[in-house]
MMTF fields as JSON, N, C-alpha, C and O atoms, coordinates in Angstrom:
{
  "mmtfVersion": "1.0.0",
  "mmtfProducer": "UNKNOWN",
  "numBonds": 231,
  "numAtoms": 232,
  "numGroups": 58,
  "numChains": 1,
  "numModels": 1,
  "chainsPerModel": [1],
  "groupsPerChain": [58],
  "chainIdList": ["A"],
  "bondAtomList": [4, 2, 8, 6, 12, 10, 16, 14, 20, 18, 24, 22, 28, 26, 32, 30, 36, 34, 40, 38, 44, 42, 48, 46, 52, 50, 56, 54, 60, 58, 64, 62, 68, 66, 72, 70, 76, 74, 80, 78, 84, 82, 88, 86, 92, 90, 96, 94, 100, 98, 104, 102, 108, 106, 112, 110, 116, 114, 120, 118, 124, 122, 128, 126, 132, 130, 136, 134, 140, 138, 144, 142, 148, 146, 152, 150, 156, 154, 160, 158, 164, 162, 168, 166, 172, 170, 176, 174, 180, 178, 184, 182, 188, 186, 192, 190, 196, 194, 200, 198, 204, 202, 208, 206, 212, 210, 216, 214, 220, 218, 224, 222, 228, 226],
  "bondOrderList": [1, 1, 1, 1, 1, 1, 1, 1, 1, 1, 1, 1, 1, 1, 1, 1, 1, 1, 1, 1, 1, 1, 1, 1, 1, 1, 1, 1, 1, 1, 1, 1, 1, 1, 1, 1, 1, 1, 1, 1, 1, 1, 1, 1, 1, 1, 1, 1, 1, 1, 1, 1, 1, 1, 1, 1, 1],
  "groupList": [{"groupName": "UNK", "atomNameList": ["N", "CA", "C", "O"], "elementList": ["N", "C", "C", "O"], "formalChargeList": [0, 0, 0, 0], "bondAtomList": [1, 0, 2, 1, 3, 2], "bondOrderList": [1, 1, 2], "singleLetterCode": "X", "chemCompType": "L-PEPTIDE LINKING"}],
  "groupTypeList": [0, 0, 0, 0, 0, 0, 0, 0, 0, 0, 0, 0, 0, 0, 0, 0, 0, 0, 0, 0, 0, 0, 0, 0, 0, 0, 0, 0, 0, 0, 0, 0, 0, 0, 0, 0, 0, 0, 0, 0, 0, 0, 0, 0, 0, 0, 0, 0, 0, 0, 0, 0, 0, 0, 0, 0, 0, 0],
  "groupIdList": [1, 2, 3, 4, 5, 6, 7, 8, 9, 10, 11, 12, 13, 14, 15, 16, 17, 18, 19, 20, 21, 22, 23, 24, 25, 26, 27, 28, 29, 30, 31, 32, 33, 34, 35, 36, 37, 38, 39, 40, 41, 42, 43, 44, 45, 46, 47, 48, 49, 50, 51, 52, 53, 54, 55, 56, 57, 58],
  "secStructList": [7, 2, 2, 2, 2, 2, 2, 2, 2, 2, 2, 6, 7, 7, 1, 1, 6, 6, 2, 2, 2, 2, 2, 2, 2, 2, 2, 2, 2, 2, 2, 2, 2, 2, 2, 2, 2, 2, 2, 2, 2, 6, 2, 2, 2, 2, 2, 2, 2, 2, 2, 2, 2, 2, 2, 1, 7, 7],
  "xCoordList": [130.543, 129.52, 128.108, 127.299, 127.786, 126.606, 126.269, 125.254, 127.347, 126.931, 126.513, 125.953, 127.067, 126.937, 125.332, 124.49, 124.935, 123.958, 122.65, 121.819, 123.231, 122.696, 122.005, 121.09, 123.076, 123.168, 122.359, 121.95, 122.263, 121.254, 120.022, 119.525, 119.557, 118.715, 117.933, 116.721, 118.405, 118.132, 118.167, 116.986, 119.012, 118.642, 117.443, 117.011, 116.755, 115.705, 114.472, 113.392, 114.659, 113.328, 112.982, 113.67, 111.431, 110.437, 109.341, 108.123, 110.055, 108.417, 109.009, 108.305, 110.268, 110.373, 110.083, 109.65, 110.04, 109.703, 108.461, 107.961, 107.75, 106.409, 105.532, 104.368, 106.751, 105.898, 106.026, 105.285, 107.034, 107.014, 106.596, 106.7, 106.198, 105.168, 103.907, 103.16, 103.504, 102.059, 101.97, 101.142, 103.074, 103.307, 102.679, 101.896, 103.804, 103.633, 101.848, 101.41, 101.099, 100.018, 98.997, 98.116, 99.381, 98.486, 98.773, 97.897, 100.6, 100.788, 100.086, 100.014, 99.745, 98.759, 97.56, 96.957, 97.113, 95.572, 95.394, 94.289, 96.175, 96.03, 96.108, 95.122, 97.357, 97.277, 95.986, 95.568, 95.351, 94.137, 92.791, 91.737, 93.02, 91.55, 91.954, 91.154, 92.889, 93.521, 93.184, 92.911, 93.24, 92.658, 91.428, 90.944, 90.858, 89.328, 88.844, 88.715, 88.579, 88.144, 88.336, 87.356, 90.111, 90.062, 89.073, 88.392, 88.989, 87.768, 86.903, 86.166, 86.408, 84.806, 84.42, 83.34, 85.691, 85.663, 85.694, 85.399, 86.298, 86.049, 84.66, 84.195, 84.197, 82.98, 81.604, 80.687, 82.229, 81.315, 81.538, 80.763, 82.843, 82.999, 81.751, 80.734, 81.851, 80.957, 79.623, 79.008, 79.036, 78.054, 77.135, 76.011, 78.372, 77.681, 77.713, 76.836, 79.102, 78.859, 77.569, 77.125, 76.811, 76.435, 74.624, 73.774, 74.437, 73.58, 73.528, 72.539, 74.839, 74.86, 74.499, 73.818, 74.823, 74.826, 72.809, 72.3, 72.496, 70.614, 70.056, 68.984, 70.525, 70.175, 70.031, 69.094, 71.669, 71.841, 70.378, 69.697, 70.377, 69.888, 68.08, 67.379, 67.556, 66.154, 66.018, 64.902],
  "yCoordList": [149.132, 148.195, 148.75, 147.998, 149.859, 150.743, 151.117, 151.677, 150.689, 150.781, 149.653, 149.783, 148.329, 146.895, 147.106, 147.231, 147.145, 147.264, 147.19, 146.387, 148.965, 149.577, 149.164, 149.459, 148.33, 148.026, 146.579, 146.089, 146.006, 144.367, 145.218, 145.16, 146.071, 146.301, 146.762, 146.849, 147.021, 148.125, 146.517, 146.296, 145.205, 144.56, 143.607, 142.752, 143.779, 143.377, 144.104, 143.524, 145.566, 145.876, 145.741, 146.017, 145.125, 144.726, 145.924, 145.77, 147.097, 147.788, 148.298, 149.162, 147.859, 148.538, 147.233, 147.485, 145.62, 144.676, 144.766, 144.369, 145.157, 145.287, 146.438, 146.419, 147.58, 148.383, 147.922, 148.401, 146.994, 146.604, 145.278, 144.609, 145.099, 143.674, 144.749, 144.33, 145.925, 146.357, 147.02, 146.757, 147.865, 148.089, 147.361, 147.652, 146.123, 144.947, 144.462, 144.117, 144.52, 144.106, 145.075, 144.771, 146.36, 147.624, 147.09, 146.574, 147.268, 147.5, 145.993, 146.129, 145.087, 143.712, 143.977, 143.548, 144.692, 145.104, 146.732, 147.218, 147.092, 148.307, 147.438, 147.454, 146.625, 145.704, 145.069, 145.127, 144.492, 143.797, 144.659, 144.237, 145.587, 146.96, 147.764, 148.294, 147.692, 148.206, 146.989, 147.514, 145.736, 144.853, 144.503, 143.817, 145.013, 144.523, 145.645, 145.261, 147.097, 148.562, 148.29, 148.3, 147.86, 147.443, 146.631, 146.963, 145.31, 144.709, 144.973, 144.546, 145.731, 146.541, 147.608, 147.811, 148.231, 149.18, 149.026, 149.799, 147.345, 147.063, 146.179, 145.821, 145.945, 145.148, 146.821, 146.94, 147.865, 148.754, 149.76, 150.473, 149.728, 150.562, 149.785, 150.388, 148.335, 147.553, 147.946, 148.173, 148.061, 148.222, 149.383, 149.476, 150.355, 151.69, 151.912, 152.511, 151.329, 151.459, 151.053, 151.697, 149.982, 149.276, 149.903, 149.771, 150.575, 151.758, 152.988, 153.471, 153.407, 154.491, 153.947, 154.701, 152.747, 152.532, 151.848, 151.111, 151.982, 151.607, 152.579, 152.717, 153.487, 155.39, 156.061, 156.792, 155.615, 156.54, 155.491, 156.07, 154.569, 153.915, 154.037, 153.634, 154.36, 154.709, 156.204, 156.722],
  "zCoordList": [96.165, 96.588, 96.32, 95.776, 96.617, 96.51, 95.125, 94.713, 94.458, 92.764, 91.656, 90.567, 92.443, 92.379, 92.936, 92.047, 94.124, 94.73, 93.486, 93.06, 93.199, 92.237, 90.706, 89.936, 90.874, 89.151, 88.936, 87.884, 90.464, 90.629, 90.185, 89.06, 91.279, 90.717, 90.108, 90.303, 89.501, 87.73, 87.136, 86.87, 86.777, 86.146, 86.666, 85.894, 88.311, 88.224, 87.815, 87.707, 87.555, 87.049, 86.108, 85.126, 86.011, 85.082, 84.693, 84.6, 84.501, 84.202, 82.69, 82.167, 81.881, 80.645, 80.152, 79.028, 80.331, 79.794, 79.759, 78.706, 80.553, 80.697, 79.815, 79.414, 79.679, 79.143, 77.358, 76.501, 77.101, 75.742, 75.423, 74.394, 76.323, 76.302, 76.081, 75.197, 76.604, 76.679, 74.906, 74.035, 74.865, 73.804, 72.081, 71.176, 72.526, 71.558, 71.334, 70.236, 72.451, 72.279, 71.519, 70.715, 72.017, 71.437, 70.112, 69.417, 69.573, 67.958, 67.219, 65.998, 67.543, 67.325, 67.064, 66.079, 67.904, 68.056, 66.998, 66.753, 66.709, 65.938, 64.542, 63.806, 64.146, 62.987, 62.658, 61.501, 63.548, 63.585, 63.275, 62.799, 63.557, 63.266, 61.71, 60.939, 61.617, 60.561, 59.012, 57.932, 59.104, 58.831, 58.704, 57.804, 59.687, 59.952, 58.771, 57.609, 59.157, 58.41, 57.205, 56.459, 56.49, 55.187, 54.6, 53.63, 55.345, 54.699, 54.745, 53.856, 55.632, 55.799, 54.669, 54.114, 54.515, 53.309, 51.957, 51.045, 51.975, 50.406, 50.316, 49.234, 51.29, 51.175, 50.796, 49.984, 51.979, 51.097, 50.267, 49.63, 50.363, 47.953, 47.476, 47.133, 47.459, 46.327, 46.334, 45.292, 47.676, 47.957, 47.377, 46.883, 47.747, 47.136, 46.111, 45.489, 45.52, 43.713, 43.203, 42.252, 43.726, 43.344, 43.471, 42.591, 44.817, 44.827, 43.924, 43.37, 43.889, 42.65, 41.329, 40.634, 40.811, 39.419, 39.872, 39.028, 40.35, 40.546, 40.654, 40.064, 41.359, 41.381, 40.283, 39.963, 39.287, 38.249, 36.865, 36.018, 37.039, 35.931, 36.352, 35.424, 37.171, 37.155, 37.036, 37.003]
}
C-alpha cells in the first residue's frame, strides 16, 4: 500500500515537466539570439568590407 501510495505521487509531480517546459523555452530563446547575431553579422561583414575597400582606395 505504502508503495502504491508512493508511486501516486511521484506521478503527481510537476517539477520535471516544469523543468522541461523551462528548458524548452531557454533552447527557443538561444535559437532566436543565435538568429538575431547571424543577421547582425552579415549586415556588418558588408559594412566593413565596405570601409576597408574606402580606406584602401584613398
Amino acid at each position: 500500500m505504502i508503495q502504491m501510495i508512493k508511486k501516486m505521487a511521484l506521478l503527481r509531480c510537476e517539477r520535471g515537466a516544469t523543468a522541461v517546459e523551462y528548458g524548452l523555452i531557454i533552447a527557443m530563446i538561444v535559437l532566436a539570439l543565435i538568429a538575431a547575431l547571424n543577421n547582425i553579422a552579415n549586415k556588418t561583414t558588408g559594412m566593413w568590407n565596405n570601409v576597408s575597400t574606402e580606406v584602401l582606395a584613398h
